[in-house]
N, CA, C and O atoms as CSV, one atom per row, in Angstrom:
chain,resi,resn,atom,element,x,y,z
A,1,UNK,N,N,-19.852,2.233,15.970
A,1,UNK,CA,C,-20.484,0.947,15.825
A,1,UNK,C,C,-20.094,0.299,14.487
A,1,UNK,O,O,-20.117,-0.930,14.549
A,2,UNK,N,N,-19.793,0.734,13.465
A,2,UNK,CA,C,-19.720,0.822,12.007
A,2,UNK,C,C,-18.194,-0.144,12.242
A,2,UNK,O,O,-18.092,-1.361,12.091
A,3,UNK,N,N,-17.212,0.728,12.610
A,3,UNK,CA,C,-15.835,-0.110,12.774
A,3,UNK,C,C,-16.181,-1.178,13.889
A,3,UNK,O,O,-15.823,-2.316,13.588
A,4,UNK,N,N,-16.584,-1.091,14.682
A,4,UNK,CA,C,-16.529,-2.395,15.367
A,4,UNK,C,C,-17.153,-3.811,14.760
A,4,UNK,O,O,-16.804,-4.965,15.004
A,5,UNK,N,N,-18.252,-3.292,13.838
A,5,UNK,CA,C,-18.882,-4.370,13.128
A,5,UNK,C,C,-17.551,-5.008,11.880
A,5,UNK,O,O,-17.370,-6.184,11.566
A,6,UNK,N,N,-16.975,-4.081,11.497
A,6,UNK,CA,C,-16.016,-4.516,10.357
A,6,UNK,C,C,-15.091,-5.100,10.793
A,6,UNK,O,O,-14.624,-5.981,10.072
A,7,UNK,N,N,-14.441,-4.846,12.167
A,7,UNK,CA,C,-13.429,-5.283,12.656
A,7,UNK,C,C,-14.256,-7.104,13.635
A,7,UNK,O,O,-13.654,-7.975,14.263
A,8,UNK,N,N,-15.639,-6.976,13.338
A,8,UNK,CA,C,-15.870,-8.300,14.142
A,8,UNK,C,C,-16.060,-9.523,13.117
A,8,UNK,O,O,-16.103,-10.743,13.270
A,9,UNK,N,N,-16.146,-8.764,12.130
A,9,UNK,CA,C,-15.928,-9.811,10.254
A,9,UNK,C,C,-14.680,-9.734,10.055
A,9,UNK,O,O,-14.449,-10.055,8.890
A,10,UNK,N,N,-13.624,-9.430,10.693
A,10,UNK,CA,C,-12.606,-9.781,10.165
A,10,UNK,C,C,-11.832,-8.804,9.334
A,10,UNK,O,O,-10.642,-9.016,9.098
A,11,UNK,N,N,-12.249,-8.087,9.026
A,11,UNK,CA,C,-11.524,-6.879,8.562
A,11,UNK,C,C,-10.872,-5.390,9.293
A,11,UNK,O,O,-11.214,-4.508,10.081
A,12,UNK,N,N,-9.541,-5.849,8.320
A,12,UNK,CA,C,-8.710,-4.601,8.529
A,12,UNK,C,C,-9.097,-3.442,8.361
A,12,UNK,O,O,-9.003,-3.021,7.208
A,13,UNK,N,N,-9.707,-2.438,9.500
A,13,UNK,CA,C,-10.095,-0.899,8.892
A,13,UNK,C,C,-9.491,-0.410,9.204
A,13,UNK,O,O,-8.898,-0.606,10.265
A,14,UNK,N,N,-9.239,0.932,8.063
A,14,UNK,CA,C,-8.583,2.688,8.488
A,14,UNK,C,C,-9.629,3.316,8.472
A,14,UNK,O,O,-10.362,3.324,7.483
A,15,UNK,N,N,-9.901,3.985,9.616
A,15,UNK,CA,C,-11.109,5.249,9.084
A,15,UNK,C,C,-10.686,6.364,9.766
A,15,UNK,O,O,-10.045,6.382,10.817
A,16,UNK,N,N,-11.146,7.450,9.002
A,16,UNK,CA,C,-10.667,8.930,9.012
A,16,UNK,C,C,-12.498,10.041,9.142
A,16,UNK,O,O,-13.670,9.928,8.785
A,17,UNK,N,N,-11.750,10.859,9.770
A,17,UNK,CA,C,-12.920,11.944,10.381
A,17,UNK,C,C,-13.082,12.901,9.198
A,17,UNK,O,O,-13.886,13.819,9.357
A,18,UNK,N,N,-12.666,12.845,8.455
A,18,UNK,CA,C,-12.923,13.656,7.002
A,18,UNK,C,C,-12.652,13.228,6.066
A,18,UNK,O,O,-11.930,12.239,6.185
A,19,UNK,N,N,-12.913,13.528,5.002
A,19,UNK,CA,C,-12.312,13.163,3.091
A,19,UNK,C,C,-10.932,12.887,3.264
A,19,UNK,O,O,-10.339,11.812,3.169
A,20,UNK,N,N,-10.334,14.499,3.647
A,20,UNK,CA,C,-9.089,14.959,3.097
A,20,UNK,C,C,-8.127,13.726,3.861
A,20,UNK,O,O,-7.409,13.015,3.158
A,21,UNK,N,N,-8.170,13.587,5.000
A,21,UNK,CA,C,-7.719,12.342,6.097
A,21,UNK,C,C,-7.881,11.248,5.182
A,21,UNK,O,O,-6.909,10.533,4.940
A,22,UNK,N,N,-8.894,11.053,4.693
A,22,UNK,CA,C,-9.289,9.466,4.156
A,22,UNK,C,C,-8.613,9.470,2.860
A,22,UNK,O,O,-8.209,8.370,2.484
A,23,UNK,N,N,-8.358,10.701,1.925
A,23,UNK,CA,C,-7.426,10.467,1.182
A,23,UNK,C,C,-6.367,10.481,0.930
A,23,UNK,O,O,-5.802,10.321,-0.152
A,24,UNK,N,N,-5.826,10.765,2.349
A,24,UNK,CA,C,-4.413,10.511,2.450
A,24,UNK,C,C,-3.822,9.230,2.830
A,24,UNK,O,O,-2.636,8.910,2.762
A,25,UNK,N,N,-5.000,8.417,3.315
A,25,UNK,CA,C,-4.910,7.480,3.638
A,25,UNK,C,C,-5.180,6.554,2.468
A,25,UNK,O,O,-4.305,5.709,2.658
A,26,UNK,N,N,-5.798,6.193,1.439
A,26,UNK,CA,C,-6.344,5.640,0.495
A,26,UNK,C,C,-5.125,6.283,-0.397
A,26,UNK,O,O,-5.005,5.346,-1.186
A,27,UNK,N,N,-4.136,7.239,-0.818
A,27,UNK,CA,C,-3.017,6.982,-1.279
A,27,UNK,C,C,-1.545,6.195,-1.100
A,27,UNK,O,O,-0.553,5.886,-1.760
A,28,UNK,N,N,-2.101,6.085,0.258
A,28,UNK,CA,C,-0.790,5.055,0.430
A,28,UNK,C,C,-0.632,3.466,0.364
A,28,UNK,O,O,0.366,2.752,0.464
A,29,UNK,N,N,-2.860,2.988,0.027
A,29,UNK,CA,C,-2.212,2.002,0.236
A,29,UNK,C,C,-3.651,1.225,-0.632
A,29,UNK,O,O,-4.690,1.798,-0.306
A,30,UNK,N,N,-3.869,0.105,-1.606
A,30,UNK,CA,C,-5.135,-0.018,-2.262
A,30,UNK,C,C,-5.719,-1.033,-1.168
A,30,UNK,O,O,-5.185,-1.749,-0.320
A,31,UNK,N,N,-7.491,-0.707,-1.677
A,31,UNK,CA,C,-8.256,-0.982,-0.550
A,31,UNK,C,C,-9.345,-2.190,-1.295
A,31,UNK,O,O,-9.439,-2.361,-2.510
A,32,UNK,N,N,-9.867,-2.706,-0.577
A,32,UNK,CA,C,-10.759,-3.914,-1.281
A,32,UNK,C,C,-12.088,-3.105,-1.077
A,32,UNK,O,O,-12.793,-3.488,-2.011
A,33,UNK,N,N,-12.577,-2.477,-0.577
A,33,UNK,CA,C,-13.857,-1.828,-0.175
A,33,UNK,C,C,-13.709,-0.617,0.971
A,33,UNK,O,O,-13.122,-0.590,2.053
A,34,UNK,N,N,-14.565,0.446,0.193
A,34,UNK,CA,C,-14.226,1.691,0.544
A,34,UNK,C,C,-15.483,2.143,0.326
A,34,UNK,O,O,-16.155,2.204,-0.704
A,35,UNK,N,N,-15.789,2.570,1.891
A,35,UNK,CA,C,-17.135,2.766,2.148
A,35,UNK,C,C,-17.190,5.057,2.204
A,35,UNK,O,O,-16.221,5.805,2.339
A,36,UNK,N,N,-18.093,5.291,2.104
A,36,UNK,CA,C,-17.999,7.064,2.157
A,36,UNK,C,C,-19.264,7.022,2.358
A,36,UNK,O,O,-20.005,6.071,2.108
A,37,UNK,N,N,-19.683,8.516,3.022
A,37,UNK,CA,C,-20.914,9.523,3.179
A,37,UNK,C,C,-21.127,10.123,2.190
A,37,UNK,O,O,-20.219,10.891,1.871
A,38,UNK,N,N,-22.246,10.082,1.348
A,38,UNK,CA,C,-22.806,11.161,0.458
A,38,UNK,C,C,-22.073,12.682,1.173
A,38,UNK,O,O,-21.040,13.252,0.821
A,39,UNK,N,N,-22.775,12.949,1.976
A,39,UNK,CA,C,-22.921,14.048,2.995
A,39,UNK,C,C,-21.506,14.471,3.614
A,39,UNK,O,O,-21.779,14.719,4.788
A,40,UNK,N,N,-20.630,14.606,3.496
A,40,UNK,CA,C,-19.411,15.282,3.757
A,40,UNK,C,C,-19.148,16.809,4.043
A,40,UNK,O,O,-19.878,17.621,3.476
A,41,UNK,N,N,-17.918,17.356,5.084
A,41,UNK,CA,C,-17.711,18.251,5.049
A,41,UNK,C,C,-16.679,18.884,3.991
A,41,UNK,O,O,-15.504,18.517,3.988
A,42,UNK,N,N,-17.109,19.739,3.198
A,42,UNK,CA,C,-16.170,20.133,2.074
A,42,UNK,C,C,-15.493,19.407,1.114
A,42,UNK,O,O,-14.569,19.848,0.430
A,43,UNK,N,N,-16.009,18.157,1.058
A,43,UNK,CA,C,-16.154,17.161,-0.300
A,43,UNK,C,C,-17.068,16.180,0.068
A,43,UNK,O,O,-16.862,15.431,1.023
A,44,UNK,N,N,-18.328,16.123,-0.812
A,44,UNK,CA,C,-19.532,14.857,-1.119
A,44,UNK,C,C,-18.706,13.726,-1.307
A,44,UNK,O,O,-17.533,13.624,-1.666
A,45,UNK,N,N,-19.520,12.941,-1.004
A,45,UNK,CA,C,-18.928,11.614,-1.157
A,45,UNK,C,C,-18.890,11.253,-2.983
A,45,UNK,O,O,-18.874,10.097,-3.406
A,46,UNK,N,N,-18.886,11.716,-3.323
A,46,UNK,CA,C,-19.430,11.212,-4.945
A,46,UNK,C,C,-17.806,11.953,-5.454
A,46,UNK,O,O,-17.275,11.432,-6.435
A,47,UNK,N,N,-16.991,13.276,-4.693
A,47,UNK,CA,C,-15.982,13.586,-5.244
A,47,UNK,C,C,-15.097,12.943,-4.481
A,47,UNK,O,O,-14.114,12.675,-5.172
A,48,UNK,N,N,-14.956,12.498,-3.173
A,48,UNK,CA,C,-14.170,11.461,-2.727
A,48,UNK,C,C,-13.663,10.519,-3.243
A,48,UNK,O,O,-12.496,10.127,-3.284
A,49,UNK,N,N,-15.150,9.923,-3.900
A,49,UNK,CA,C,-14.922,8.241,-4.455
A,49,UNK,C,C,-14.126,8.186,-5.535
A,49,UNK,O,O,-13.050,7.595,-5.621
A,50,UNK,N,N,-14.855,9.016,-6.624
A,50,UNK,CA,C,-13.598,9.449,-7.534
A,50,UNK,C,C,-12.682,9.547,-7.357
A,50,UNK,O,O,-11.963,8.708,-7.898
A,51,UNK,N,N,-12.066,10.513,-6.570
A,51,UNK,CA,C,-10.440,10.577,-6.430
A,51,UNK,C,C,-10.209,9.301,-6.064
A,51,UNK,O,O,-9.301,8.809,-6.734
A,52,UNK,N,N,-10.918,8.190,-4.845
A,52,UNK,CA,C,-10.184,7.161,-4.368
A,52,UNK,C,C,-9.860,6.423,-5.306
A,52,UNK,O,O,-8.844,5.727,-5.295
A,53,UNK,N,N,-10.911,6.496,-6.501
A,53,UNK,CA,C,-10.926,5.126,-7.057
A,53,UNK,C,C,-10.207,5.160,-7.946
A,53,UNK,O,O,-10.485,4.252,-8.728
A,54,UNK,N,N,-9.043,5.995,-8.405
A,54,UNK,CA,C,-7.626,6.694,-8.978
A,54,UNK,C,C,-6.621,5.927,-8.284
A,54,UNK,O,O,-5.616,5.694,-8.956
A,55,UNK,N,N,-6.642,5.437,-7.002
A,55,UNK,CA,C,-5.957,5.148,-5.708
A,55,UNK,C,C,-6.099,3.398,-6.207
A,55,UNK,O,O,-5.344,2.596,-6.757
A,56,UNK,N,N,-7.357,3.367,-5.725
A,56,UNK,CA,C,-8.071,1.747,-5.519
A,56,UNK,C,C,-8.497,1.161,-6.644
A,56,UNK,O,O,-9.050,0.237,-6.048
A,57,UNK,N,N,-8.714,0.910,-7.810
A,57,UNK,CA,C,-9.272,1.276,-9.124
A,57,UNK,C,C,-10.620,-0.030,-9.387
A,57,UNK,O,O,-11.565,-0.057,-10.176
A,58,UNK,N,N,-10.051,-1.219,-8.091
A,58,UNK,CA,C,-10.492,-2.567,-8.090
A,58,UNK,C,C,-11.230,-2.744,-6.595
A,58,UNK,O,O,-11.570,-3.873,-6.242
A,59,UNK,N,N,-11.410,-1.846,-5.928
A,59,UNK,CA,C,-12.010,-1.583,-4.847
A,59,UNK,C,C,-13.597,-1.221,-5.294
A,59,UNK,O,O,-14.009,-0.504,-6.206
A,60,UNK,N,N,-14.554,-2.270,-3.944
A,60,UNK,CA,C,-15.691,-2.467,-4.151
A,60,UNK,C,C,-16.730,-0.629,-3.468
A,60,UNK,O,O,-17.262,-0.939,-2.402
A,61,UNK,N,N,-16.881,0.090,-3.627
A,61,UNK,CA,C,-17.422,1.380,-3.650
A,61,UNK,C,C,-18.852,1.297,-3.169
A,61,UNK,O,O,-19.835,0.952,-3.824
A,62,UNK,N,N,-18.790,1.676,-1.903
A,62,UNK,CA,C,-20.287,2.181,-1.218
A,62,UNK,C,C,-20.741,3.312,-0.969
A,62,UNK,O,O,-19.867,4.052,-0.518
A,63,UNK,N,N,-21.302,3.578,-1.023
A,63,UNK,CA,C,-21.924,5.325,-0.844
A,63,UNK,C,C,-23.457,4.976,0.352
A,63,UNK,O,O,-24.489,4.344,0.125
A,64,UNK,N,N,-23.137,5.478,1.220
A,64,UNK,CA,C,-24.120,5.971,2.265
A,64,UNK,C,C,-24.496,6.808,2.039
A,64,UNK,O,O,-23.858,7.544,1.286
A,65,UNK,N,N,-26.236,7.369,2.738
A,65,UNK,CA,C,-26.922,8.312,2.636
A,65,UNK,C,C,-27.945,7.752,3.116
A,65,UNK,O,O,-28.251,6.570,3.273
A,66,UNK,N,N,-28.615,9.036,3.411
A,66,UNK,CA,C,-29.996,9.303,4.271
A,66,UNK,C,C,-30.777,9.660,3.689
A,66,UNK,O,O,-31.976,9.442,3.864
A,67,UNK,N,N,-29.979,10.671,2.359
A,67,UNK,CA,C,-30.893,11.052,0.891
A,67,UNK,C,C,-31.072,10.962,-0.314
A,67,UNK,O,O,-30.979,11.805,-1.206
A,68,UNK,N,N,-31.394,9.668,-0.328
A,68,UNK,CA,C,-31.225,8.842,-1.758
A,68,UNK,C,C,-32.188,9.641,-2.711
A,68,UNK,O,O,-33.414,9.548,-2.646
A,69,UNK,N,N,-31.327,10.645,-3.838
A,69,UNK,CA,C,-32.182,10.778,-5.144
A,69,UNK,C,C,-31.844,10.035,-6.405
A,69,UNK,O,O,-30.745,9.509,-6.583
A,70,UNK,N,N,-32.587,10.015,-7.060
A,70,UNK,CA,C,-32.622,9.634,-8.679
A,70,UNK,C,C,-30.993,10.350,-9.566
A,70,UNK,O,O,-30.159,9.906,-10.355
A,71,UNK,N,N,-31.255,11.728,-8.804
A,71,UNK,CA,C,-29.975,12.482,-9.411
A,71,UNK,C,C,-28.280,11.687,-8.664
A,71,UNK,O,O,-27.225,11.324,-9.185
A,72,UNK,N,N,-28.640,11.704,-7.694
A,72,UNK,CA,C,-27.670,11.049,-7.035
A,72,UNK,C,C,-27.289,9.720,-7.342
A,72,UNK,O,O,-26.186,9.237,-7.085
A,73,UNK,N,N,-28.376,9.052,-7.986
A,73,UNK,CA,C,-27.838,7.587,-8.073
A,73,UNK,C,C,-27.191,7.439,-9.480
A,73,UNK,O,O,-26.289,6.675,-9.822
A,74,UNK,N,N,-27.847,8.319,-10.178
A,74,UNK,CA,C,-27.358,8.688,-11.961
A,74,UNK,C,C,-25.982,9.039,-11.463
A,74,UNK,O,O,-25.264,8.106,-11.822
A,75,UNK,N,N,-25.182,10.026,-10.741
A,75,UNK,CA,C,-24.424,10.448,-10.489
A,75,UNK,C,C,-23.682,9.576,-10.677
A,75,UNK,O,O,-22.858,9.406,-11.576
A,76,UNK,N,N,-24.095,8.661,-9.361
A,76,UNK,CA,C,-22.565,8.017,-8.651
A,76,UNK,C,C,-22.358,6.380,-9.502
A,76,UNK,O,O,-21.316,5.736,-9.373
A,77,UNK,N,N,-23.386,5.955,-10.245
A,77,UNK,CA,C,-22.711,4.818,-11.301
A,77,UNK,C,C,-22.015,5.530,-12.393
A,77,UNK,O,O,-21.408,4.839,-13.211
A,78,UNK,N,N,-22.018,7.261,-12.564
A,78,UNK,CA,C,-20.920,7.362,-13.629
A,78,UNK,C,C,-19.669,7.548,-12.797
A,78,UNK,O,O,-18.776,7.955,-13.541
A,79,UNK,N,N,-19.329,7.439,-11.785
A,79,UNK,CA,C,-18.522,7.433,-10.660
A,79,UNK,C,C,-17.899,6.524,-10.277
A,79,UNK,O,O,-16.857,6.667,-9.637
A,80,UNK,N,N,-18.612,4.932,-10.712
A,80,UNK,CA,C,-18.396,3.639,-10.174
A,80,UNK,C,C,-18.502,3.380,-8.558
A,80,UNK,O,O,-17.818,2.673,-7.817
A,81,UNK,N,N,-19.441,4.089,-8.346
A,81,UNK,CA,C,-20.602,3.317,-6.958
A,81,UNK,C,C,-20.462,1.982,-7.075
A,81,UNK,O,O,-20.180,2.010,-8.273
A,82,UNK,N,N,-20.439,1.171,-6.886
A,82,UNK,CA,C,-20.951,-0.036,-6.434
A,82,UNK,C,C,-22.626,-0.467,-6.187
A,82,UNK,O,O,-23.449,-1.006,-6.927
A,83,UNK,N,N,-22.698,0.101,-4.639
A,83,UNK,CA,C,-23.833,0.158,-4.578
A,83,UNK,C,C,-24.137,1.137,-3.150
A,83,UNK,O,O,-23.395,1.965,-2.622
A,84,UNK,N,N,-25.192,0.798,-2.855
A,84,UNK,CA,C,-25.418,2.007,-1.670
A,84,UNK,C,C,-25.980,1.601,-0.492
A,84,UNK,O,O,-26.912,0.796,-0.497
A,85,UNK,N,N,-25.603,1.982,0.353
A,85,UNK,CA,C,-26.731,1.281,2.269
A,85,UNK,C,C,-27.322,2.788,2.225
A,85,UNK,O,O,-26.685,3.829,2.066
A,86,UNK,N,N,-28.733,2.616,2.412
A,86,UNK,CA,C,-29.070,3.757,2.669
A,86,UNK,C,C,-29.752,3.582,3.943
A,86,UNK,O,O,-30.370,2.584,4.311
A,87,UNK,N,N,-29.522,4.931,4.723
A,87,UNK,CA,C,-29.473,5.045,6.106
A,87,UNK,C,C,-30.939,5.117,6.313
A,87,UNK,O,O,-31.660,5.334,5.339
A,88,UNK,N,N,-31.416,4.964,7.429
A,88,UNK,CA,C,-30.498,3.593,8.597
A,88,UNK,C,C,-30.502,2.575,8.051
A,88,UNK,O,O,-31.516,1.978,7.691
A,89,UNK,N,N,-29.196,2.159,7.880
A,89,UNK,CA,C,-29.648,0.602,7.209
A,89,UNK,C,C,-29.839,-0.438,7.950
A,89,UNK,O,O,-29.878,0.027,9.090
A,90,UNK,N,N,-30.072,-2.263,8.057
A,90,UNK,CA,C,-29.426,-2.939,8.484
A,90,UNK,C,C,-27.868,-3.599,8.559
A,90,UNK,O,O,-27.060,-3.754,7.643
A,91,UNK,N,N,-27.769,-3.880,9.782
A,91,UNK,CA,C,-26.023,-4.467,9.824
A,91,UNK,C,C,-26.171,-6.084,8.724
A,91,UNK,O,O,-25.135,-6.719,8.526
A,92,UNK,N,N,-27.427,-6.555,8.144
A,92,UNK,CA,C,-26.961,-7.396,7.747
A,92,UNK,C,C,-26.863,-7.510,6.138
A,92,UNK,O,O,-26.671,-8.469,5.390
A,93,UNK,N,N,-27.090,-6.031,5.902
A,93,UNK,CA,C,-26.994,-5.646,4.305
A,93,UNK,C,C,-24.965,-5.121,4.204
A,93,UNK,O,O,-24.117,-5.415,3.362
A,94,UNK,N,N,-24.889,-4.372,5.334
A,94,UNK,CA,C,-23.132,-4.312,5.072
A,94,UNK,C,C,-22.418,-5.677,5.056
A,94,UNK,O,O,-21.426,-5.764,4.332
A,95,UNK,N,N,-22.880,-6.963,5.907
A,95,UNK,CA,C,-22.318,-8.102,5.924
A,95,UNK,C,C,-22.893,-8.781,4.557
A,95,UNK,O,O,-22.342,-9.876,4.672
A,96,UNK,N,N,-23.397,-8.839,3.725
A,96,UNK,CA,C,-23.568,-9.342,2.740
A,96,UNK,C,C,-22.882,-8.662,1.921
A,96,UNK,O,O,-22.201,-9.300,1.119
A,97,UNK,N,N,-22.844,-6.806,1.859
A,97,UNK,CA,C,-21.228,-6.229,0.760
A,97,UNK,C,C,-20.144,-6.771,0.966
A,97,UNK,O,O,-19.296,-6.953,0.093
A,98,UNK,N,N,-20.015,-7.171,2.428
A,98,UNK,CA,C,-18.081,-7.570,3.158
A,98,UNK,C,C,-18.114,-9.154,2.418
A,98,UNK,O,O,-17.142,-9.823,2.070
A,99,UNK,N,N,-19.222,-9.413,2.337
A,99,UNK,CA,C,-18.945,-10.956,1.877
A,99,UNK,C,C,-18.748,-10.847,0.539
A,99,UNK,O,O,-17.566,-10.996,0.227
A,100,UNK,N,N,-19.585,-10.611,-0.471
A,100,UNK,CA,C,-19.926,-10.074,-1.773
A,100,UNK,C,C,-18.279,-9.839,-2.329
A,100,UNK,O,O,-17.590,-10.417,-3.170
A,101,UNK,N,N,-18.034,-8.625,-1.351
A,101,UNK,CA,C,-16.240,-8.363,-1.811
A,101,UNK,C,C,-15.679,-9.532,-1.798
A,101,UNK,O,O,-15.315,-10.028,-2.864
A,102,UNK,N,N,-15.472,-10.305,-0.398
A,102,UNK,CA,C,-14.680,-11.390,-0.338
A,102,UNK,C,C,-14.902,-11.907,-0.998
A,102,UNK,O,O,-13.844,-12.132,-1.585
A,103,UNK,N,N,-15.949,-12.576,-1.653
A,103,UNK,CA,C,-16.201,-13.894,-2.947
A,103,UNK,C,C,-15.345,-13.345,-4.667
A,103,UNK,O,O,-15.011,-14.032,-5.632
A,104,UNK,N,N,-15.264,-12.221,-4.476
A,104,UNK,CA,C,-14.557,-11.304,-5.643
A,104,UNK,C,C,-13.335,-11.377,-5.584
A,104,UNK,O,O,-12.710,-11.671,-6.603
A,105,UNK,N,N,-12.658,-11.122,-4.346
A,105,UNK,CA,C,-11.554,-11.039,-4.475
A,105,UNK,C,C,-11.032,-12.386,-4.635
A,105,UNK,O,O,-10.118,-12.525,-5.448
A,106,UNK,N,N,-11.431,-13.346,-4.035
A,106,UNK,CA,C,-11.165,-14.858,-4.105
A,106,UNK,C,C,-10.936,-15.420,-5.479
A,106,UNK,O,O,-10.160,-16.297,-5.859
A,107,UNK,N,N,-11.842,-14.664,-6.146
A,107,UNK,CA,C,-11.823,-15.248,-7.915
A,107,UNK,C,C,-11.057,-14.740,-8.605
A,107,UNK,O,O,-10.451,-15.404,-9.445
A,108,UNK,N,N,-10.837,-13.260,-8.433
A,108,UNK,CA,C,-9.788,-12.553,-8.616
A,108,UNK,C,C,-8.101,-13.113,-9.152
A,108,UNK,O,O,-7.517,-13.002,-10.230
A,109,UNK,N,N,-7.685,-13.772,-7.755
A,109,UNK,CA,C,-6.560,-14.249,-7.048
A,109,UNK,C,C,-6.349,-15.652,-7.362
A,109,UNK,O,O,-5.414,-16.266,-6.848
């Protein structure tokens, strides 16, 4: 549901069934917004983002979760989070990040 919503705003997605997939993918190519799971198999989203954001450096950074702590949120702004949808979210809090990016990159450019 997640890609179909991104792909009905207009955006180009890659998405991958694990980290290691997603960072092979996020080396080949920089991304405007790069969404991850806290909750991962054999890398958290908090060591993902990091590595991506080596990749992406200007890419807008979301972190999902179901288990938003205090420790976790300290975490991931020394990480450069962005910000976070925490689950379940609404679809109209991701369309306000997709926009949010777009108004950035526009000024950017």
């Amino acid at each position: 549901m997640l890609l179909t919503l991104l792909e009905i705003e207009g955006c180009r997605v890659d998405a991958a069934d694990s980290p290691f997939t997603a960072m092979g993918i996020v080396r080949q190519q920089p991304f405007d917004l790069i969404l991850a799971d806290l909750r991962m198999p054999r890398m958290d989203g908090l060591q993902f983002l990091r590595a991506a954001k080596l990749f992406s450096p200007e890419a807008t950074v979301v972190l999902m979760t179901a288990y938003p702590t205090e420790e976790t949120e300290t975490a991931a702004e020394g990480q450069g989070v962005d910000t976070y949808l925490y689950k379940p979210f609404q679809l109209e809090e991701l369309k306000r990040i997709i926009n949010n990016t777009r108004e950035r990159e526009k000024k950017s450019h």
